[in-house]
N, C-alpha and C positions, 0 to 999 in steps of 0.2 A: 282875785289874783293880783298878789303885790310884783312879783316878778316876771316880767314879757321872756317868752324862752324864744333865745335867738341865740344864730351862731356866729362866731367869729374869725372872720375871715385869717389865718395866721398869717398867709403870705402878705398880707398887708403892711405889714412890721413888726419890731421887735416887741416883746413883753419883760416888764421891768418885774423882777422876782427878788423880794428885803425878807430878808430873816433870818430865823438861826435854828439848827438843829435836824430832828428828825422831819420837823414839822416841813422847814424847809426842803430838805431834802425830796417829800411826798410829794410836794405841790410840783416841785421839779420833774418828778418820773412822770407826772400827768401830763404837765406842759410836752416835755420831749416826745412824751411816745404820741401826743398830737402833731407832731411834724414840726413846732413851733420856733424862731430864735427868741434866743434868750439871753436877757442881761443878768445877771446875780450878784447881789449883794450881801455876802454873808457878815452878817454885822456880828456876831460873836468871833471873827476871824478864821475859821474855818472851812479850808477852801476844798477839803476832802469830800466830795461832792457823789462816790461814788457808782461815774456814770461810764458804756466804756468809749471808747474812741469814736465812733460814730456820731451819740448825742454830742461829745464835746467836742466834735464841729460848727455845732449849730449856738453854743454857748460861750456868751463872752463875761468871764469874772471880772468883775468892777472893784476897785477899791477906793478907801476914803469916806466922802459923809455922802451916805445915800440920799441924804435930805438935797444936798446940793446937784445930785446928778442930772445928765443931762436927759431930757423928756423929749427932744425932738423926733419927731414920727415913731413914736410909741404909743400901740394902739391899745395897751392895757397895760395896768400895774395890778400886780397882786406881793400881797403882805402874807406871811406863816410864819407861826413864831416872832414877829417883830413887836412886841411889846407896845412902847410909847412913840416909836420910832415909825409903827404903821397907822398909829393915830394921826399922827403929824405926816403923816406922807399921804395920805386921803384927803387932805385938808389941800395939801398942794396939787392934788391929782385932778379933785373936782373942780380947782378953782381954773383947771385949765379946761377943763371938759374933758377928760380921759377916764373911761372907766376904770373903777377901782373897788378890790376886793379886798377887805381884810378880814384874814380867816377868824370864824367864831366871833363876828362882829358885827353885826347888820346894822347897828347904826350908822357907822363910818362903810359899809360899802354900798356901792351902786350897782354892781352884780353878784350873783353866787352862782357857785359851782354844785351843779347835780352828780347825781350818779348818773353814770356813763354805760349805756349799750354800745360799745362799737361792733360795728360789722363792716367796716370799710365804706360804699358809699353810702350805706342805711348808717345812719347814727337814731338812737334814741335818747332824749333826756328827760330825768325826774329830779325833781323839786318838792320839797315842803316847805319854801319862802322861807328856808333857812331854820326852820322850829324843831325839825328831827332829821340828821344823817342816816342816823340808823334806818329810819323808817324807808326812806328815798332808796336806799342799798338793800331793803327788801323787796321794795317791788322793782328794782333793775334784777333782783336773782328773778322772778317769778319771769319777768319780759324778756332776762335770756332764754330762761327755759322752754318759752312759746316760742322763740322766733327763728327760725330755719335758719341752721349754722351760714346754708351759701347764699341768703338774701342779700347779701350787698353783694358777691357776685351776680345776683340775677339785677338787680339797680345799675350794673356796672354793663352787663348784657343789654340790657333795655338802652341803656346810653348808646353804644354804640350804633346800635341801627335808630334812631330814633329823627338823625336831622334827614335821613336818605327816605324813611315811612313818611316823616310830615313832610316832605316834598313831595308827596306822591298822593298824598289824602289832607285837600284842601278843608272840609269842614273838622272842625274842632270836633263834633260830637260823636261825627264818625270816629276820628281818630282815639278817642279816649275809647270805644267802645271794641279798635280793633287790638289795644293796647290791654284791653281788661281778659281779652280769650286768648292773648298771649299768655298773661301772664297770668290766668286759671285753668288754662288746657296744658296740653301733652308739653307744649313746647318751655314753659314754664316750669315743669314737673322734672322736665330733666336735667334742668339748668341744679335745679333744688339739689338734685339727684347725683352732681358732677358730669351730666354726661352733655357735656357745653358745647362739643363738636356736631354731637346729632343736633341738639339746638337750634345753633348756626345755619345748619344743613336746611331743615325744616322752617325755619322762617326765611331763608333765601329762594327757597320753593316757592313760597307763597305768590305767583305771579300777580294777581289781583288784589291788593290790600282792602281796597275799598270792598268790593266783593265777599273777601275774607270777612273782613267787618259787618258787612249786611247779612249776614248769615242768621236765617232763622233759627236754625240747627244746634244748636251748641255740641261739641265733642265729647261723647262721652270715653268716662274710663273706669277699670276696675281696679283696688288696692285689694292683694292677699294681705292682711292683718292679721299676726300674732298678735293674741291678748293676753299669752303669757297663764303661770298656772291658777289665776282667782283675785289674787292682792292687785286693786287696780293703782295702787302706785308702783307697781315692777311694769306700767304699761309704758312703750318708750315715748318719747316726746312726738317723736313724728307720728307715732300710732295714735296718739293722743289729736293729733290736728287731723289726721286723715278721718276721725270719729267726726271731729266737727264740721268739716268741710263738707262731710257725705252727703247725697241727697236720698240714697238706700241704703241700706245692712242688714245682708243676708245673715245670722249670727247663730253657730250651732246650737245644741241645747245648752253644754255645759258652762257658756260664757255666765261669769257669775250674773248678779243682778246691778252688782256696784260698779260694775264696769259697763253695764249697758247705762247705766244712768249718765256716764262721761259722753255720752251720742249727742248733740245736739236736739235740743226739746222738737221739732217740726221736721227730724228727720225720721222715714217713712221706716220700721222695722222689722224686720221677719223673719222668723225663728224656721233655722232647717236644718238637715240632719238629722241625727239619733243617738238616742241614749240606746247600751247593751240592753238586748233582748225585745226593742221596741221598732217598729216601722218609723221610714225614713220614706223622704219622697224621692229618693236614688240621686247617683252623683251625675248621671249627665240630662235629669229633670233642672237640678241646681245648677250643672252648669250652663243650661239654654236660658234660666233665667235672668245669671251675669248678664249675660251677652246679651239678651234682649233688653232688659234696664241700661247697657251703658252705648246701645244701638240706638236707642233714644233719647239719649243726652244728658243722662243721668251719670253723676258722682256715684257710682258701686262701691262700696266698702265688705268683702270676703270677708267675718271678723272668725275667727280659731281661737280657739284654745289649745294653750302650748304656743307652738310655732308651725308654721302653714308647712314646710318641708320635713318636718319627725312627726310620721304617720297620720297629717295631715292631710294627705291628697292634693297639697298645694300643686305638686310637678302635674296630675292630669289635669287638674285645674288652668294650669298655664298653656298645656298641649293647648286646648278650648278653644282659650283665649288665641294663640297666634293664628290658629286655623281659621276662626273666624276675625283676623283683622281688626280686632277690639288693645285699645293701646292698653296697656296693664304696670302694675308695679308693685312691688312686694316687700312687706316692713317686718321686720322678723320679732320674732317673742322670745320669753323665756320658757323652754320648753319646761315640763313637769319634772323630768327627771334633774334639771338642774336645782329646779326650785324646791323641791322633796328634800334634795342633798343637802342646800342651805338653811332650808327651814327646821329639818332635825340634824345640823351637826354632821353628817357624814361624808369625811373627801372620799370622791370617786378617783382620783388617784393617790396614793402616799409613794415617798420615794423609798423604796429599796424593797416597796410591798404589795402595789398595785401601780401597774405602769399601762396597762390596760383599759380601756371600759368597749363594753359593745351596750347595743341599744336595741333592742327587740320588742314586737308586738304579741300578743297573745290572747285576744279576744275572746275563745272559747277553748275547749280541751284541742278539737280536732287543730285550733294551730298551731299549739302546742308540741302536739305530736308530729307536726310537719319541721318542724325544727333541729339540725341538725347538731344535736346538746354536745357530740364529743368536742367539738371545734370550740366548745363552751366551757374546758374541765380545768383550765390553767390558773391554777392559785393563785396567779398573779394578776390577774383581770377580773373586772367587776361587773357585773351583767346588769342592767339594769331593762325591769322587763315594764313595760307601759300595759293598762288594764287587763292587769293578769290574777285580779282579784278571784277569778269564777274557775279561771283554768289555774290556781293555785297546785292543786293536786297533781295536773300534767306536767306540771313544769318541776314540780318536785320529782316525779316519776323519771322525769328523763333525763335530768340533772345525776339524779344518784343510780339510776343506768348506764350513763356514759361514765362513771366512776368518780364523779364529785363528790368530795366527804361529806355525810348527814351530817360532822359537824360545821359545817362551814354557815359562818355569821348569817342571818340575812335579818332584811327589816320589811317592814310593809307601810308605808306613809300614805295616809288618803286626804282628801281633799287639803293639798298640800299650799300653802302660802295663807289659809282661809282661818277665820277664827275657830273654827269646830273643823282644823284640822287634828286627827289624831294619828298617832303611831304605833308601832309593836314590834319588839326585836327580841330574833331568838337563833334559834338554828334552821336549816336545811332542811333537816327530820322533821319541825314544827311548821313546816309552812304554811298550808293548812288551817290551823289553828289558828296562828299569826292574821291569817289574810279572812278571818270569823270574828275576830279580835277587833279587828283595823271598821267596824259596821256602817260597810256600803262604800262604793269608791265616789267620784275615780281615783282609783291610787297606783302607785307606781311600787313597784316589787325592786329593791337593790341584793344583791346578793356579792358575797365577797368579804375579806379580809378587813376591809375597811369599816363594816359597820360596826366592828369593836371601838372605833374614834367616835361614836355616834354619841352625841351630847343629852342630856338627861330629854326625857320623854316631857317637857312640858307642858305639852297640849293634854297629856291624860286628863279624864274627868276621876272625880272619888270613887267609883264604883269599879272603876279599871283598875286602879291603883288597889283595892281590897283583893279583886280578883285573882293579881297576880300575887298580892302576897301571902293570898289562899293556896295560889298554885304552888308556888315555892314552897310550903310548909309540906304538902303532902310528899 
C-alpha cells in the first residue's frame, strides 16, 4: 500500500485549485460538493466556472501568477489541467510541506483522490495507488450498491445519543457491545427503514443500557422477502443484504436455485410451501415457525417469489407476526406479472387502449369459476391471471360467457425472467392450447389488447417454432 487513506479535515482551510478547462472544472464540483473553500486559479483565463450562487460563496478566484500565490494556511493544493504550471507548483507545495495533487501525475503528487462513496456521515474511499480510475469507480458502483441508502443517517443517529450512552456505560466492552444490537436489531433496522422517530422512541426506552447490553438474548426478527420472478439480478439490494444478513430462510419451493445461492454460505435453509397439486406443510405450520426462529434470536428471512403482498399470503403472514409480538419488515419483489410483461415485450397499459389492468389468481378450475368474469369484459383492461396454467379452460370459459370476444389477444408466459423461459400468443379461443404450448409453469396468463405489442417470442426453442409454423399452414 503506497497511499495511507485518510481524510481531510476542509474546515481547516482553504484548498488551492490551478488549471484549466473541463478538467478544472471537475475537480471543482468535487471540492465544493465536499463542503470545501476554495481558491482558483484558472490559468487559461477563464473564469466561467459554472457553479450556482451557493458554491460561489465558498470560492474565491485568484488572478495573476499562480506560482507566486499566497500558501498561507492552505491545507492542500490540487492541480487539473495545469500542464507545466502543476509541475512547478508541486515543487513549491512540497517544499513547504502541503499536500499536493497533480492530476494524472503521481510522480509530482503526495496524495490522490479515490472514488468517492458519500452517504453524509459514512464516507467510503477506493484507490488503486493511482494505476486505474476506472477500476477504483467500479468498485465504488458495486459499494454503493451494497450500502443502505440511510447509513449515514443511522452514523448520524448513533452520534447523537452516543456521548449521553457512554456516560452511562462505563466499560468500553460493554459499550461497543450495546452499540452492535443497536445497530443489528429492530432499532437500527428502522433508522435503515426511515422510520427515525420510532428509533428515537425505542432507544430512549431503553432504561438500563448496560443491561440492554448484557443480554444474552439477542432480538429476533422476521424480513417478508420478495425474490421477484427467477432472474436473481431483478432481486432489490435490500433483499440482497437481508439474504445475507439472515441466520434462517424459510424459502418456497419455486425460488429459483440462483437466487438461493445469493443466501449467505452458513445460513441455516428451508424449503416450504407448495408446488400446484403437491402437499404443503400449511401456512399457520409456517407461520409458528417464523415466530419460533425469530422468538429465539434468530434473523428470519420469509423469502417469495414474486412479491410477498400479490397472492403471497404476505398480509396473513404479517397478521402472525403482530399478534405474536415478533418485530417484522417487508422488502418487496418483482411480481411475475410485471416481469412476464418485460421479459416478452407486452405493456400492460397503452394509452388510448388499455388504461386498465386487474390482477387475479386461479389455481384450479373451481377458482376460476368463483370468479366474477363480467366485471372482467372491458376492452380496455388487461387481466392478468397468476397460475392459471391448469384452470386455462375456466378461465377461458368464463371469460367468453361474460361476453369477451374469443378474439381477443392473450399470451401465456412461463417461467418468466429464467433462461428456459418460454411463451405463446394467440387468441381467447386458443387458450388452452396456448397454456399446452407454454410446457409446465409457473406462468402468468395476460389477456387484452395489448398482447398485439408483444415483441417477438424469443425464448422459443426449434421445435416450437416448426410447430407453429405447422399450425399456420394447416
Amino acid at each position: 500500500m503506497r497511499f495511507l487513506p485518510v481524510f481531510l479535515d476542509l474546515k481547516a482551510g482553504p484548498v488551492v485549485l490551478i488549471g484549466a478547462g473541463e478538467l478544472l472544472r471537475a475537480k471543482l464540483r468535487v471540492l465544493a460538493a465536499a463542503g470545501a473553500r476554495i481558491r482558483v486559479h484558472a490559468i487559461d483565463g477563464n473564469q466561467d466556472l459554472g457553479l450556482g450562487a451557493e458554491d460561489a460563496a465558498r470560492i474565491e478566484i485568484l488572478t495573476g501568477d499562480a506560482l507566486t500565490a499566497d500558501l498561507s494556511g492552505v491545507i492542500a493544493v490540487v492541480c487539473a489541467g495545469a500542464g507545466d504550471v502543476g509541475v512547478a507548483m508541486s515543487v513549491r507545495a512540497k517544499a513547504l510541506g502541503l499536500p499536493v495533487n497533480v492530476m494524472d501525475d503521481l510522480e509530482h503528487s503526495s496524495f490522490i483522490f479515490p472514488a468517492i462513496v458519500d452517504r453524509g456521515d459514512v464516507v467510503v474511499a477506493v484507490g488503486t495507488g493511482g494505476t486505474s480510475p476506472v477500476v477504483a469507480r467500479r468498485v465504488r458502483e458495486k459499494i454503493e450498491a451494497l450500502l443502505p441508502a440511510r447509513i449515514g443517517e443511522l452514523a448520524e443517529f448513533i452520534g447523537s445519543f452516543r456521548k449521553s450512552i457512554n456516560e452511562r456505560i462505563a466499560e468500553f466492552p460493554l459499550r461497543r457491545r450495546f452499540w452492535e444490537r443497536v445497530i443489528d436489531g429492530p432499532i437500527g433496522a428502522a433508522v435503515l427503514a426511515g422510520r427515525k422517530g420510532e428509533a428515537d422512541a425505542s432507544l430512549k426506552a431503553i432504561s438500563d443500557p448496560s443491561e440492554f447490553a448484557r443480554a444474552d438474548k439477542p432480538e429476533g426478527s422476521v424480513a417478508l422477502v420478495g425474490a421477484g420472478p427467477g432472474d436473481p439480478d431483478l432481486l432489490t439490494i435490500k433483499a440482497l443484504r437481508a439474504l445475507q444478513d439472515a441466520d434462517i430462510v424459510f424459502h418456497d419451493e419455486l425460488v429459483s436455485l440462483e437466487i438461493l445461492d445469493r443466501i449467505r454460505r452458513d445460513t441455516t435453509r428451508v424449503a416450504i410451501g407448495r408446488r400446484v397439486g403437491k402437499p404443503g406443510i400449511g401456512q399457520d405450520a409456517i407461520n409458528q415457525r417464523m415466530i419460533e426462529a425469530a422468538q429465539a434470536g434468530q434473523r428470519v428471512v420469509r423469502l417469495k417469489g414474486g412479491d410477498p403482498f400479490v397472492f403471497g399470503r404476505g398480509g396473513e403472514e404479517i397478521e402472525a407476526l403482530r399478534a405474536a409480538g415478533v418485530p417484522y419488515s417487508i422488502i418487496p419483489g418483482i411480481t411475475a406479472g410485471l416481469g412476464g410483461a418485460a421479459d416478452f415485450e407486452v405493456p400492460l397499459t397503452y394509452r388510448h387502449e388499455a388504461t386498465r389492468i386487474t390482477f387475479l389468481t386461479a389455481h384450479k378450475a373451481r377458482d376460476a369459476e368463483a370468479v366474477d368474469w363480467s366485471t372482467l369484459t372491458d376492452t380496455r383492461m388487461t387481466v392478468v391471471v397468476y397460475m392459471g396454467v391448469s384452470a386455462a379452460p375456466a378461465v377461458r370459459a368464463g371469460l367468453l360467457a361474460a361476453g369477451r370476444s374469443p378474439e381477443t389477444p392473450v399470451g401465456v408466459f412461463a417461467r418468466v425472467t429464467r433462461p428456459d423461459a418460454q411463451g405463446a400468443i394467440g387468441t381467447l379461443r386458443e387458450l388452452p392450447e396456448l397454456a399446452r404450448r407454454a410446457n409446465g409453469g409457473p406462468a402468468v396468463l395476460i389477456i387484452g389488447e395489448v398482447v398485439r405489442h408483444a415483441g417477438s417470442l424469443r425464448r422459443q426453442t426449434p421445435n416450437q417454432i416448426i410447430s407453429d409454423l405447422l399450425d399456420a399452414a394447416e
